[in-house]
C-alpha positions as CSV (number, residue, x, y, z in Angstrom):
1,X,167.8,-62.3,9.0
2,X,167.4,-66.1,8.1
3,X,169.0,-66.9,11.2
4,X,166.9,-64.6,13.4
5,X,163.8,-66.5,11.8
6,X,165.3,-69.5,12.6
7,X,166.3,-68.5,16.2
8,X,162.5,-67.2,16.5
9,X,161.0,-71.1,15.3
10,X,163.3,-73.3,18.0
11,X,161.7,-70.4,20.5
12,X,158.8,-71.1,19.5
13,X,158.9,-75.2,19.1
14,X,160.3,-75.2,22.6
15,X,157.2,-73.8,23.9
16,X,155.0,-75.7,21.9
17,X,156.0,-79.3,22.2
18,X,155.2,-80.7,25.0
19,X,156.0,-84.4,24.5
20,X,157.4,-86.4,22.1
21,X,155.8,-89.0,19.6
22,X,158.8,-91.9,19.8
23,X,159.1,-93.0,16.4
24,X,160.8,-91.4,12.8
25,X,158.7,-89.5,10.5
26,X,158.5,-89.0,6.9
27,X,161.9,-86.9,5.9
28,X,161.0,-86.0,2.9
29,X,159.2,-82.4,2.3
30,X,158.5,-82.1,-1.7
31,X,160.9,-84.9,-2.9
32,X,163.9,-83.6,-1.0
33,X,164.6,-85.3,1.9
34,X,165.9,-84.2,5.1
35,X,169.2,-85.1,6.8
36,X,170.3,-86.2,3.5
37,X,173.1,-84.2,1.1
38,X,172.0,-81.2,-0.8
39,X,172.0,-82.0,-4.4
40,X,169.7,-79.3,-6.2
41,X,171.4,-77.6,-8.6
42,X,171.5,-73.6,-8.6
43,X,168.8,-71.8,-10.7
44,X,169.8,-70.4,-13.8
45,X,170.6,-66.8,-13.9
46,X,171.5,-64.1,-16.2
47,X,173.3,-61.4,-16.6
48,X,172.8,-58.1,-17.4
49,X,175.3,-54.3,-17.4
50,X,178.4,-54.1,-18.0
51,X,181.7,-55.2,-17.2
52,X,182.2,-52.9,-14.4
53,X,179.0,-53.5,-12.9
54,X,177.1,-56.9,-13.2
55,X,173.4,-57.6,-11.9
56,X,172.5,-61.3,-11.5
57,X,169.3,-62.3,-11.6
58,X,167.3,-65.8,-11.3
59,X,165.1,-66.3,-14.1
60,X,161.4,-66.1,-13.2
61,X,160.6,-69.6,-14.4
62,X,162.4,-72.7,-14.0
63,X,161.3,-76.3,-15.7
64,X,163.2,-78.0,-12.5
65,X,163.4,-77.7,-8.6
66,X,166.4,-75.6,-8.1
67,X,168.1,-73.1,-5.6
68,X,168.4,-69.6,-5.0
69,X,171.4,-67.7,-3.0
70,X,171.1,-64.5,-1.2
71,X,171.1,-61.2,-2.3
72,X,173.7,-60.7,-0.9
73,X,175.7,-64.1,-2.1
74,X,174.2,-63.2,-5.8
75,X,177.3,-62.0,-6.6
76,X,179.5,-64.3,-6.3
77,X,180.0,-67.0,-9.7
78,X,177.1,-69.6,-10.7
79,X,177.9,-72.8,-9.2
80,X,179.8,-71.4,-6.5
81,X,179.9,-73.9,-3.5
82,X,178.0,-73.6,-1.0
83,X,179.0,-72.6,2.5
84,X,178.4,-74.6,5.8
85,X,175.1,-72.7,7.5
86,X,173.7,-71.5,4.6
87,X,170.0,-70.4,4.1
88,X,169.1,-70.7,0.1
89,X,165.2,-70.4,-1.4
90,X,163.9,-73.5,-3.5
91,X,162.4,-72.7,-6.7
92,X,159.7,-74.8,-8.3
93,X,158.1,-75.0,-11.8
94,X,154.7,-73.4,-11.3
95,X,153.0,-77.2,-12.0
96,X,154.2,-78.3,-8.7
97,X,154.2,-76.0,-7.1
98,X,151.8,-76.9,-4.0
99,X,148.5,-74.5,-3.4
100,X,149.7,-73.6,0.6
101,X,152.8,-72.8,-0.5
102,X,154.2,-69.0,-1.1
103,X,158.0,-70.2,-1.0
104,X,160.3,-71.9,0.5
105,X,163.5,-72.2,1.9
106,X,166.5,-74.7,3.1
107,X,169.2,-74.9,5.6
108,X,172.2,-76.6,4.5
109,X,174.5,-77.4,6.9
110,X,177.7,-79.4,6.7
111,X,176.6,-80.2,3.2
112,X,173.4,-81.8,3.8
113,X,169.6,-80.6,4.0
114,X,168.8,-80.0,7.6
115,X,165.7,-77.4,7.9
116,X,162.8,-76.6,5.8
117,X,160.8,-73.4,6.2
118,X,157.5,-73.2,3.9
119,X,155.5,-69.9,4.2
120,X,151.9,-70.6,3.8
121,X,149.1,-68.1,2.8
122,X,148.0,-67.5,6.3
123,X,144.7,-67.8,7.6
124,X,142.8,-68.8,4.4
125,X,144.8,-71.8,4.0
126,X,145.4,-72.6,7.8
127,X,142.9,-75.5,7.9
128,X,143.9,-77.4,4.4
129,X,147.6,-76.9,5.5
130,X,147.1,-78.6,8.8
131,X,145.1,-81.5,7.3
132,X,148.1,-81.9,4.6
133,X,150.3,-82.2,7.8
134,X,147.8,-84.6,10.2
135,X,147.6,-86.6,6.9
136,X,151.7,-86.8,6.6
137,X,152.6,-86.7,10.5
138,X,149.4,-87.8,12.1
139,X,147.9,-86.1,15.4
140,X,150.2,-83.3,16.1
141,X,152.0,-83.9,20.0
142,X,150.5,-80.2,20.9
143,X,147.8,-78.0,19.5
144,X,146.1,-74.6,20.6
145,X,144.4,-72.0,18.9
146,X,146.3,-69.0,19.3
147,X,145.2,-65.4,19.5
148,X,147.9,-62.7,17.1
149,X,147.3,-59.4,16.9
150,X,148.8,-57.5,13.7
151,X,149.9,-54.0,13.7
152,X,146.8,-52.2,13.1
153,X,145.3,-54.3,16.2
154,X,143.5,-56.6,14.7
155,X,142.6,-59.8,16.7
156,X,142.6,-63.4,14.7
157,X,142.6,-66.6,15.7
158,X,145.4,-68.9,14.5
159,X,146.3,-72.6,14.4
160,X,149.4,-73.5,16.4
161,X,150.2,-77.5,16.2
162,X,153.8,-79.3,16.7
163,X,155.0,-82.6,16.1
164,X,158.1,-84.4,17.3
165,X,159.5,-87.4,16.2
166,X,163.1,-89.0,16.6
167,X,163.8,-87.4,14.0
168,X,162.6,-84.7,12.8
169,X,160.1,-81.5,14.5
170,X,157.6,-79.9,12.6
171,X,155.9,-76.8,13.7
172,X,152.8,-75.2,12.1
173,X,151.8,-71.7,12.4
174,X,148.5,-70.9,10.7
175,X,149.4,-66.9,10.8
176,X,152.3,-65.1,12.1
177,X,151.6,-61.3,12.7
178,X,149.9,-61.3,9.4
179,X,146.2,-63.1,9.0
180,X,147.7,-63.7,5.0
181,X,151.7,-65.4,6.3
182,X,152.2,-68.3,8.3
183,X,154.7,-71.0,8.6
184,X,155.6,-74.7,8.3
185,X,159.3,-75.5,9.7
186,X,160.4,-78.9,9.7
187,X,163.8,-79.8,10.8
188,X,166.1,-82.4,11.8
189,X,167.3,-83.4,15.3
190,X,170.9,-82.1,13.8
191,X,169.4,-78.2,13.2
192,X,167.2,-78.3,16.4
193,X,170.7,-78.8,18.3
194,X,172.3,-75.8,16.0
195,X,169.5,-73.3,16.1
196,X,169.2,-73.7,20.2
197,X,173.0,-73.5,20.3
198,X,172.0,-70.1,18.3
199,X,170.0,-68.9,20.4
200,X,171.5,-69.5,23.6
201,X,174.5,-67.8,22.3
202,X,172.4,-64.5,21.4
203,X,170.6,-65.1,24.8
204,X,174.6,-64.8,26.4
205,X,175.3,-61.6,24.5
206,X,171.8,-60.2,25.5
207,X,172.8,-57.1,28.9
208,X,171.3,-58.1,31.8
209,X,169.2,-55.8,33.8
């Protein structure tokens, strides 16, 4: 599913950005910093049942940044290592936890922190989320207001603002299908390369008419 998303944001970037601002950003996105080795250590979790059958669970509230497998990698030990192209969610103590953000998740690949997604609130935060970002990146390199339509056919208008640097792209949604869910994703030049390599290969296995 993490993978679709990400498939879904490159689509996305690759019709958004239109030229490219020629000079590096910023790589860090709430002290960790992009392109750089994954160092956050897992959330703490207990246990709970039997010895037959064992639930794992994160515990609500941690007092560090941390991460968060899967469900479906919740199984495996604490500390297990973890694999090349894997999606994990950050966890932050509520105190810094920043007022546009709902969560947010990392791509590790090869080790090393590649992609950020950050889900935002949606439309009520669109405009304070996009000044967070002009403040960090500057002028975005494209901008439109988009129109979305959610499934009860509801019309909104929507923020839609991309920046690309040497090395990294950011993207901005202000709402995604939802007026109350949108999306930051900022990634490396590394991940760009993966996720379109992604998505040409599910392009490939896509029957042609």
């Amino acid at each position: 599913m993490k993978k679709l998303a990400l498939i879904i944001a490159i689509s996305l970037v690759m019709v958004l950005v239109a030229s490219a601002q020629t000079k590096s950003a910023d790589a860090t996105v709430f002290g960790l910093h992009l392109g750089a080795k994954f160092s956050l250590p897992e959330c703490a979790r207990s246990t709970t049942g039997d010895a037959g059958v064992l639930n794992y669970d994160y515990r609500s509230e941690p007092s560090f940044p941390c991460f968060q497998l899967t469900n479906i990698l919740m199984f495996a030990p604490s500390n297990t290592p973890l694999l090349n192209d894997q999606n994990v969610k950050i966890h932050f103590p509520t105190s810094m936890l920043a007022t546009m953000s709902l969560d947010l998740h990392a791509q590790i690949v090869d080790g090393n922190l590649e992609g950020v997604q950050i889900h935002t609130h949606g439309l009520e935060s669109q405009d304070e989320v996009l000044a967070s970002l002009k403040a960090k990146y500057g002028e975005p390199s494209e901008f439109q207001e988009k129109q979305e339509q959610n499934a009860m056919g509801a019309v909104f208008n929507c923020h839609a603002a991309a920046w690309s640097f040497d090395n990294l792209t950011v993207v901005f949604f202000g709402a995604l299908g939802h007026t109350d869910a949108g999306l930051v994703n900022i990634e490396t030049t590394k991940e760009s390369a993966l996720i379109k390599k992604w998505r040409d290969e599910a392009q490939a296995r896509t029957p042609k008419m």
